[in-house]
Structure formats: C-alpha cells, structure tokens
N, C-alpha and C positions, 0 to 999 in steps of 0.2 A: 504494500500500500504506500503509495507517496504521501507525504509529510506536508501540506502544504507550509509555505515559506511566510513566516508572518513579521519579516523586519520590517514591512512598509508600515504598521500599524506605529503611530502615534506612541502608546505604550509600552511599547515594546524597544523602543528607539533607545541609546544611552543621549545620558547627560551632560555635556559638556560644563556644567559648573559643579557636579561631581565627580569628575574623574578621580578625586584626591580620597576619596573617603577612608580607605585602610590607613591612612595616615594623618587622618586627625584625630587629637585629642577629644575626650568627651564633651570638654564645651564646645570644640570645634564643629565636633556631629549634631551638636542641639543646635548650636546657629545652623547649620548647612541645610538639617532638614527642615525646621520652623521656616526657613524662605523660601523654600520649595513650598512649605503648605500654606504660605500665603498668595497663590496663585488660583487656590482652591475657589477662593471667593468672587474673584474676577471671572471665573469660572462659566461660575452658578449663574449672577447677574447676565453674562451674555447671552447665556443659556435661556433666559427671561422669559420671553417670547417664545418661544417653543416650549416650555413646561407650562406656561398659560396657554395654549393652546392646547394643550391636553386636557389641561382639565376643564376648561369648557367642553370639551366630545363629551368626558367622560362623567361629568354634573349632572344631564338630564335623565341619563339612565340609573345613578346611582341614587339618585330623589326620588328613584318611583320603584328602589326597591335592589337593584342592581349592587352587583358585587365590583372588584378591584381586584385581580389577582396579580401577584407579581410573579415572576418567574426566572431564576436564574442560578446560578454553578458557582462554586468554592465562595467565596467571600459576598461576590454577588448575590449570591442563593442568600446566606443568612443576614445581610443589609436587610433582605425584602421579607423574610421571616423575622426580623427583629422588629420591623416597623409593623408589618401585620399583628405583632402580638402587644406591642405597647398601646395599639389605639383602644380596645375594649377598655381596660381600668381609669384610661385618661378619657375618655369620652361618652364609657358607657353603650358603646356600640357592641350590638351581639353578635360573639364571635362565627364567624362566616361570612362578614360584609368586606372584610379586608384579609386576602388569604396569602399567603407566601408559600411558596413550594420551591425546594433545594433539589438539585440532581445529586440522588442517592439517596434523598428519604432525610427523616428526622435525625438519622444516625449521625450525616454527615455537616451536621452542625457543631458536634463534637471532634470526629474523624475526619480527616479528609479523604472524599471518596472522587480525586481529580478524573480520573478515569472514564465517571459516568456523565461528565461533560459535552464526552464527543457521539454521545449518542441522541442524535435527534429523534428517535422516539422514546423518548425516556420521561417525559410529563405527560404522553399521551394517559397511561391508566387515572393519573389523576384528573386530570382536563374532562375524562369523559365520565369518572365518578360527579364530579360538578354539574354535567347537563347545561352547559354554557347558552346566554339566551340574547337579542338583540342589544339587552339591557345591561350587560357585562360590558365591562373592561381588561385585559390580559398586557400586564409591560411587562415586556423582557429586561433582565437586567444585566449587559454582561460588557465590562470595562476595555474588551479588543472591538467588541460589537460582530464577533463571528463566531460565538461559541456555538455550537451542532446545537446542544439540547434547546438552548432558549429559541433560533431561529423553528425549530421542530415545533415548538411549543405556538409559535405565534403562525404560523402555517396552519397547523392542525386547528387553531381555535378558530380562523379565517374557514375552514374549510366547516368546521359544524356550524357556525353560526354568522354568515358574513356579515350582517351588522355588528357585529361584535365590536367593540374600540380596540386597536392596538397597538401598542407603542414600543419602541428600542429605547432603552436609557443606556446608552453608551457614553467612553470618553476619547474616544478618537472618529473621526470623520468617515463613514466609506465613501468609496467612488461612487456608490447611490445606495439607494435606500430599498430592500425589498421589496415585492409586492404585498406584501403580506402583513407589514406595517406603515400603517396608516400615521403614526408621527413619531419619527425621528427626533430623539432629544442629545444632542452631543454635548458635553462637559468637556470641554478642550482644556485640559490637565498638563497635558504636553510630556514629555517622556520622563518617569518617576525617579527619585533619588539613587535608589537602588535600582538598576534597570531591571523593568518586568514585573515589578513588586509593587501590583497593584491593589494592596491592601494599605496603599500609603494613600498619596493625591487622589488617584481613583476613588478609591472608596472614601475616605471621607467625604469628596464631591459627591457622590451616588448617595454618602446617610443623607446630607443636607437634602440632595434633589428629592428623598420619599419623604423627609420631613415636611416639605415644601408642597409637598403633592396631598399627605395625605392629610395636613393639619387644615388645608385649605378647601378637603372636602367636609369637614367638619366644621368649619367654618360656616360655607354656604348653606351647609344641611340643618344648622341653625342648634349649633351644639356647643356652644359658644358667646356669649354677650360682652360688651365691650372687648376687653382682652381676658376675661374668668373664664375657668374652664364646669361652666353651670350644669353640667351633664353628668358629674360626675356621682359615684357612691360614695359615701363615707363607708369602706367597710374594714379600716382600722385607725390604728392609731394616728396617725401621719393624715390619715384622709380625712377623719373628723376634725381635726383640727385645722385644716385646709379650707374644707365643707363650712364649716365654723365662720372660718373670717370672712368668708365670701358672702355669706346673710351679714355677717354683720356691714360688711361695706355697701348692700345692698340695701340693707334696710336699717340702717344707723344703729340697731340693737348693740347694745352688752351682750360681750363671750357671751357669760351663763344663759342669758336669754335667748341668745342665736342659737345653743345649743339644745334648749329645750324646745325652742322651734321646730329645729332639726329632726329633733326624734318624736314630735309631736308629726312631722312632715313622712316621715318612715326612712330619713335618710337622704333625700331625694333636694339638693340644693335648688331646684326651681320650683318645686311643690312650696319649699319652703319661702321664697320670696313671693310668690303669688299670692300664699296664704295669709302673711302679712300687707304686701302693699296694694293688696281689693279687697283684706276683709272677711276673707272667704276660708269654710272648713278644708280639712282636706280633701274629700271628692269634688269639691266645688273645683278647687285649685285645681285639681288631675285632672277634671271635665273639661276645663278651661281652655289647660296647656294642648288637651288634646285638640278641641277645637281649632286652635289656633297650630296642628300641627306640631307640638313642639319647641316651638319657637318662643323664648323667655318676653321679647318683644313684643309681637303679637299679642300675647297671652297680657301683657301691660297696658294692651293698647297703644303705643308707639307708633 
C-alpha cells in the first residue's frame, strides 16, 4: 500500500523559529512555545466568519430539536468528546444533543488507538446507531484535514441524510474542500513547535473553535441570560453556591434567601428568578418558562 506523502500539509511542515529547541534551557522552551501559542488566537479570529457561518446552518435544526455531533481521531476525537461532555452540567442540556465520537471507541481517550484513524468506515456503526435526520449536524474534526475516518464519517452522514449540516474543523488549508462538507472551517496555526505535534497550536485552536461553537449554541437556544449561565443545576457543592449568587444578582436577594429560593425552586436557577420577579409559585414559574420556550427573557417579558 502506498503511504501517501503528507509534507504539503501546513502541520506537518517544520518551524523555522524552532529549529533550536534540544538546546534551550527550560525558560528558553517556555518563551519559545508561549509565542508559538500566541498565534492561536489570531487564528481563531480569522477563522470568524466561517465558524459563524456554521453555526447559523447548524441553529435552525438544533432549535427544533437536532443534535451536533462531532467526529474525529487521537487528540481530535477527545477535543470533541470533551466539549460534548462539559455542555450537559454547564447548561443542562440532555445528554444526546451534543455527541463526540473518537476512532476506537471510549477506550481510546485513554489509549491511543492511532491506527483506527485510517479507516474511513470506522464511525459508520455509530453514525447509523444515531438515525441521522435533516435536522442534525456532523463536524469533522481532524488538524491535517485528511484523516480517513473523519472524511468516512462526513460522507457516510451526507449519504443517509443529505440535509444533514456538515463541516471540517481543520488547521491547515486543502487544495479544496470535499463534497461532502458543506463548511470548511480552517484555523491557520501554521507549522507547530514540535513538528507534527498537533496536540500543541492545533488543538488548542480546535478547544477554542468547539468552545466557540458550542457555547454559542447555547446561547441562541436561550440557555443563557446576560452572560449567567441560568440553565444550570445546582446538584453540588460548587453549583449551589454558583446557583446561589446568580438569584441573588438577579433578584437582589441575600445568600440565605437566594438559597431558600432555590430549593423552594427544586434547584432550577430560572424557576427561581421567575418565581421571584412575577410573583409566581413554582408551576406558575415552570408554566411560564415553558410558555415562553425557555427562555429567562421571555418568561420576564423583555
């Protein structure tokens, strides 16, 4: 089998303001790579405009019920499994609306399982446990922008569901863009300190870009008021007391009183300001929020 040759890739390329690295000192290597990863963010900003155009495709179908899946191999893979698993606790979305899938399974978030990379039907069994629908979205995530499984992945979802949204989050440019994704999101990182070792610029640039991606559908979806994150549970320590200050800067109450609120509320930070600032028991407030969609706003009349 021929190897295809992948020095053209962006990421792949050496660095010319690292060549020195086996010979600097420790503080050497922290300045050398701290300026490397301040390119990160120039990145992401150009990048702008195409990750806002994603997420408008990917907005109307996720509002009326649609999922986000991500998909992508070694470091790739668990970026999009880490962001899939932080938005349930931080927004209260039930697990399934945001889903990450690694090549090699659960295993190789621990392991590295590099190998199941190069097999482009390797997310077919899970793609088609999901029953992908108009109303889905499917981003590849993979830092050359040519890994097998992930282009497999957004193929195969194009093929069960062509409405489907789907996108490449890569950090180097191809000569064009498959048919098969629908928006190209490049993060021009440019060739990493370590050459190849795209667990540096890369991925940091790709956490940012699903943080960007996914906090902003949370946003729209109305899980979110000013900058609080009003969706949330209190279901420990750290959260009640989060839950906590958030009534209180909403409804000017004292701790103790925000907190009896709260559990007066069943936990539920918007049940809680609703119930306070209309007056209203808790079904009334739940009716309300419902009414209104969910949306804290609304539910205020705003």
């Amino acid at each position: 089998m021929t190897i295809p040759d992948r020095a053209h890739i962006a990421t792949e390329q050496r660095n010319p303001r690292t060549m020195d690295l086996h010979r600097l000192s420790v503080e050497g290597c922290v300045r050398a790579l701290c300026r490397e990863d301040a390119a990160v963010i120039t990145a992401i900003e150009r990048a702008g405009d195409a990750i806002a155009a994603f997420i408008r495709a990917v907005e109307p179908g996720f509002l009326a019920g649609g999922r986000l899946v991500y998909v992508g191999a070694g470091t790739s893979g668990r970026l999009g499994v880490l962001d899939s698993s932080e938005i349930p606790p931080t927004f209260h979305l039930p697990p399934g609306r945001i889903i990450g899938l690694i090549a090699g399974g659960d295993s190789a978030l621990r392991i590295s399982s590099e190998g199941k990379e190069d097999d482009p039907d390797g997310a077919r069994p899970d793609l088609s446990a999901l029953a992908l629908t108009d109303r889905d979205a499917v981003l590849g995530i993979a830092a050359g922008g040519t890994t097998p499984y992930v282009h497999g992945a957004l193929a195969f979802a194009k093929s069960c569901s062509p409405g489907c949204v789907t996108g490449l989050l890569s950090c180097s440019a191809l000569a064009s863009p498959a048919s098969h994704v629908d928006f190209p999101i490049v993060l021009d990182t440019g060739p990493e300190a370590l050459t190849g070792s795209t667990r540096m610029k890369a991925g940091t640039a790709t956490k940012l870009a699903l943080n960007t991606i996914s906090t902003t559908l949370m946003i729209r979806s109305g899980r979110v008021y000013e900058n609080l994150m009003v969706d949330m549970k209190a279901t420990n320590q750290k959260l009640r007391d989060r839950a906590a200050r958030i009534v209180s800067t909403l409804t000017a109450l004292p701790r103790e009183e925000a907190f009896a609120l709260l559990d007066r509320a069943g936990g539920a930070v918007k049940t809680a300001v609703v119930m306070h600032r209309m007056r209203l028991n808790r079904p009334e407030a739940e009716a309300r929020l419902e009414h209104a969609q969910g949306r804290l706003d609304r539910a205020l009349g705003e």
